[in-house]
MIBATI-938779 format. One record per residue (C-alpha): residue in one letter; z, y, x; residue number from 1. Coordinates in Angstrom, 1 decimal, always signed. Each point is the difference from the previous one (the first is absolute). Example, Ala and Ser with C-alpha at 12.3 -4.5 7.8 and 13.67 -1.06 7.14 Angstrom:
BEGIN
<site residuo="A" Z="+7.8" Y="-4.5" X="+12.3" num="1"/>
<site residuo="S" Z="-0.7" Y="+3.4" X="+1.4" num="2"/>
This chain:
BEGIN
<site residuo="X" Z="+0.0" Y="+0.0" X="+0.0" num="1"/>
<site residuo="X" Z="+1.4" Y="+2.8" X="+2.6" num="2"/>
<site residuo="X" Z="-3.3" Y="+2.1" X="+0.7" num="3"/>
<site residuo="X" Z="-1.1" Y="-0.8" X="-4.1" num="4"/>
<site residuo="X" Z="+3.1" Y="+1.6" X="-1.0" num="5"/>
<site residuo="X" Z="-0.8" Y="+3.6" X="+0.8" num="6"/>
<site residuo="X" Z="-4.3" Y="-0.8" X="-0.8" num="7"/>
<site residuo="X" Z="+1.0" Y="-1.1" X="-3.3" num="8"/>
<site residuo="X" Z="+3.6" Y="+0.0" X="-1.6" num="9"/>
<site residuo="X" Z="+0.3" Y="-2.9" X="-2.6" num="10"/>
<site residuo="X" Z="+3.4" Y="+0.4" X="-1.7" num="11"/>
<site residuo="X" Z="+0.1" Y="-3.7" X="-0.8" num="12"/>
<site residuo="X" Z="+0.0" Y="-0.7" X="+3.8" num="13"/>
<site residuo="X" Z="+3.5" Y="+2.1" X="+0.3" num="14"/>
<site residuo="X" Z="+2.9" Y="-1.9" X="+0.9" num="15"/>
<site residuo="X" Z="+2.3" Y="+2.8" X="-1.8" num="16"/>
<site residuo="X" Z="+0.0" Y="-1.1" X="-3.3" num="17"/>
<site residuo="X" Z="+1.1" Y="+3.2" X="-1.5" num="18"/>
<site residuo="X" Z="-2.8" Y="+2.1" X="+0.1" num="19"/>
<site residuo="X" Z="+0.5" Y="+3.5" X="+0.1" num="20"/>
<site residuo="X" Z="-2.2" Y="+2.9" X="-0.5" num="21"/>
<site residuo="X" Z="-1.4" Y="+1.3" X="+3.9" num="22"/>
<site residuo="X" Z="-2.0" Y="+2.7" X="+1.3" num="23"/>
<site residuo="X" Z="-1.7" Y="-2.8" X="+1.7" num="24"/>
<site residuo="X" Z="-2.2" Y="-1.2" X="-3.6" num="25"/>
<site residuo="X" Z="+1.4" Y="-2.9" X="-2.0" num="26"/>
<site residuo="X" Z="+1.4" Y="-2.3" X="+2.7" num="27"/>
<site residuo="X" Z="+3.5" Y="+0.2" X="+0.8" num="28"/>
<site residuo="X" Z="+1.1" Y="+1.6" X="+2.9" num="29"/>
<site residuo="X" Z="+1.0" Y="-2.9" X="+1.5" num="30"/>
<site residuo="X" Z="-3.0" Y="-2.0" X="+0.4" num="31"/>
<site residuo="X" Z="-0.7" Y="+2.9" X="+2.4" num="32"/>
<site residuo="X" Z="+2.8" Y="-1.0" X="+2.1" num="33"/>
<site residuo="X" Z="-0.8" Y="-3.7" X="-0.4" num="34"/>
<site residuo="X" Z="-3.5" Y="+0.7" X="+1.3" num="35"/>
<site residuo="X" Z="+1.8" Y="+1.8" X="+2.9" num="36"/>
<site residuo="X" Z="+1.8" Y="-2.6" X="+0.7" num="37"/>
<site residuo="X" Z="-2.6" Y="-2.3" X="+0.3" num="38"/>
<site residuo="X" Z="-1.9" Y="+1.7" X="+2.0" num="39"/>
<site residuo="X" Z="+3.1" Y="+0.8" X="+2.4" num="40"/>
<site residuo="X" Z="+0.0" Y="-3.9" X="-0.2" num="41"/>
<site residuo="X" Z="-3.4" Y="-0.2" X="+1.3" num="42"/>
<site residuo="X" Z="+0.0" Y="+2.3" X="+2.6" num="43"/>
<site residuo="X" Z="+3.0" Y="-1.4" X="+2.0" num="44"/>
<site residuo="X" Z="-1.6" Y="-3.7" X="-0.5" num="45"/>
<site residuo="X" Z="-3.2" Y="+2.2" X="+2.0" num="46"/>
<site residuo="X" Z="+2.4" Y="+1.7" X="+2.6" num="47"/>
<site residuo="X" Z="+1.8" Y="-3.6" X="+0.9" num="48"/>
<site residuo="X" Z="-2.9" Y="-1.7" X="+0.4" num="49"/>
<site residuo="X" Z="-1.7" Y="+2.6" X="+1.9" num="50"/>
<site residuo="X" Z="+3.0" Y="-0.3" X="+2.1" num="51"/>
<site residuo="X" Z="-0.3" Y="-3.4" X="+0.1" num="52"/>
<site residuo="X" Z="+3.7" Y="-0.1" X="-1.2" num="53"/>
<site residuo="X" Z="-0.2" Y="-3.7" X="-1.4" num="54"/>
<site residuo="X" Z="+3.6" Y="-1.0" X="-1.1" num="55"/>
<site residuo="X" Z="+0.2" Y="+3.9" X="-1.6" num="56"/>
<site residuo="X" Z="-2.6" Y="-1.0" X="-1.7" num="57"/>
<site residuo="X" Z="+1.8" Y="-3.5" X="-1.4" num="58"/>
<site residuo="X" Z="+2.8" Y="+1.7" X="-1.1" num="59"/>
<site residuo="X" Z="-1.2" Y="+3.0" X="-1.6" num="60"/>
<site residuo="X" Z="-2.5" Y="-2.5" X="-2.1" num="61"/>
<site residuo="X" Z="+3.3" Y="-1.5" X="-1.2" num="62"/>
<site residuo="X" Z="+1.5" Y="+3.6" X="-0.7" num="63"/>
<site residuo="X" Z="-2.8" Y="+0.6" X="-1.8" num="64"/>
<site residuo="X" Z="+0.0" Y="-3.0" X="-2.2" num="65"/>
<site residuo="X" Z="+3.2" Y="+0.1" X="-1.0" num="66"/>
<site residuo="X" Z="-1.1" Y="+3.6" X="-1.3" num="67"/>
<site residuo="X" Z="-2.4" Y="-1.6" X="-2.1" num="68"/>
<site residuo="X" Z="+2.0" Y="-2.3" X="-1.5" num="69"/>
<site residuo="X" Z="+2.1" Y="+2.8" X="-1.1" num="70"/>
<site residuo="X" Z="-3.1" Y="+1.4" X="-1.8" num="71"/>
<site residuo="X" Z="-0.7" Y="-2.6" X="-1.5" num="72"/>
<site residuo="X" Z="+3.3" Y="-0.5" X="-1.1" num="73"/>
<site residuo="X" Z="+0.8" Y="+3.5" X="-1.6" num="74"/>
<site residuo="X" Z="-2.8" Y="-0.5" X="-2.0" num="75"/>
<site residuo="X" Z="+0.6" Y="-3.4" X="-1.4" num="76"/>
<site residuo="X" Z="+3.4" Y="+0.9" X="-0.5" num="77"/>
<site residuo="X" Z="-1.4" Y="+3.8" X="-1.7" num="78"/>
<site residuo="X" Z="-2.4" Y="-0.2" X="-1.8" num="79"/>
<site residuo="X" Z="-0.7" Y="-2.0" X="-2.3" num="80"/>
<site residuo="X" Z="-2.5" Y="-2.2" X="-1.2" num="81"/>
<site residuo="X" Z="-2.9" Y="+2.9" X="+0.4" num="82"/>
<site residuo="X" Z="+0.6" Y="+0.0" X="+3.9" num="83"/>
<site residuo="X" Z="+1.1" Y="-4.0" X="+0.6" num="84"/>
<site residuo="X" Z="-3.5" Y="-0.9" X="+0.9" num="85"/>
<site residuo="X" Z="+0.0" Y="+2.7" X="+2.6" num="86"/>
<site residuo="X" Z="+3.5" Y="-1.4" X="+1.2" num="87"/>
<site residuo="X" Z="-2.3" Y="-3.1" X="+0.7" num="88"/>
<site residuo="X" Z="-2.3" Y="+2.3" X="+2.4" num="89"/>
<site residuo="X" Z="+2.7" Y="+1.1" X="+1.8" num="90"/>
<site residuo="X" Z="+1.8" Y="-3.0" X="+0.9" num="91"/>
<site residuo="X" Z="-3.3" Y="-1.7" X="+0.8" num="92"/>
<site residuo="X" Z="-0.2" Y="+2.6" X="+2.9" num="93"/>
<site residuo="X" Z="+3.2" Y="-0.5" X="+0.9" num="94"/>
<site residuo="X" Z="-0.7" Y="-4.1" X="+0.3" num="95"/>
<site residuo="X" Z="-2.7" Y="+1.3" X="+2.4" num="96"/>
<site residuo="X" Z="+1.6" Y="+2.1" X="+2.0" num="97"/>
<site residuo="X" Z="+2.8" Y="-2.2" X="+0.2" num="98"/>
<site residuo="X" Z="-2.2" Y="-3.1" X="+0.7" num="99"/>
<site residuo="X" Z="-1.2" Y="+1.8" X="+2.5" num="100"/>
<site residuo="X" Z="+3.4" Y="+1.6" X="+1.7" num="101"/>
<site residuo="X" Z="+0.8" Y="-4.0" X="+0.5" num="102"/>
<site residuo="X" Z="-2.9" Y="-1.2" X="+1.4" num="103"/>
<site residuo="X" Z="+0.4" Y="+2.5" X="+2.5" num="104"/>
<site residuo="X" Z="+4.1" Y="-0.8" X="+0.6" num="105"/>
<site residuo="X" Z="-0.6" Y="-3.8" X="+0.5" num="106"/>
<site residuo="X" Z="-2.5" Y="+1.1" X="+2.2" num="107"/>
């Protein structure tokens, strides 16, 4: 999503599930700072690798997808039956990322 976020706010995509009126169009504000997130996310995966930092990397993938499962979480646990299916998106990231966090540990 990150980059997407800012090109084209959906407010179905927010993690807030209390939308609020924003300055920013019809998504909540913080999908904005979801989408910053992400992309924060992104660019230290870039700056580790560049650096060839490789165990950084390992742990900040686990950081990261314990993050995710929090998502995925809040909104399973928030709201409602209109957003469980996206619930389902976000934990199937998370089984990604986290798939992926291990593979790299038992390395």
């Amino acid at each position: 999503m990150n980059v997407l976020v800012y090109l084209s706010p959906d407010p179905t995509t927010s993690s807030n599930l209390k939308e609020k009126p924003s300055r920013l169009g019809t998504a909540s504000p913080f999908i904005y700072l979801k989408g910053i997130r992400e992309i924060t996310w992104g660019l230290n995966f870039l700056a580790l690798q560049y650096y060839q930092q490789d165990f950084a990397i390992t742990i900040f993938a686990g950081v990261v997808s314990l993050a995710e499962l929090g998502d995925g979480w809040t909104v399973w646990a928030n709201g409602g039956e209109r957003l469980k299916m996206k619930a389902f998106g976000h934990l199937a990231v998370d089984l990604g990322t986290a798939a992926w966090f291990l593979w790299r540990a038992l390395q």
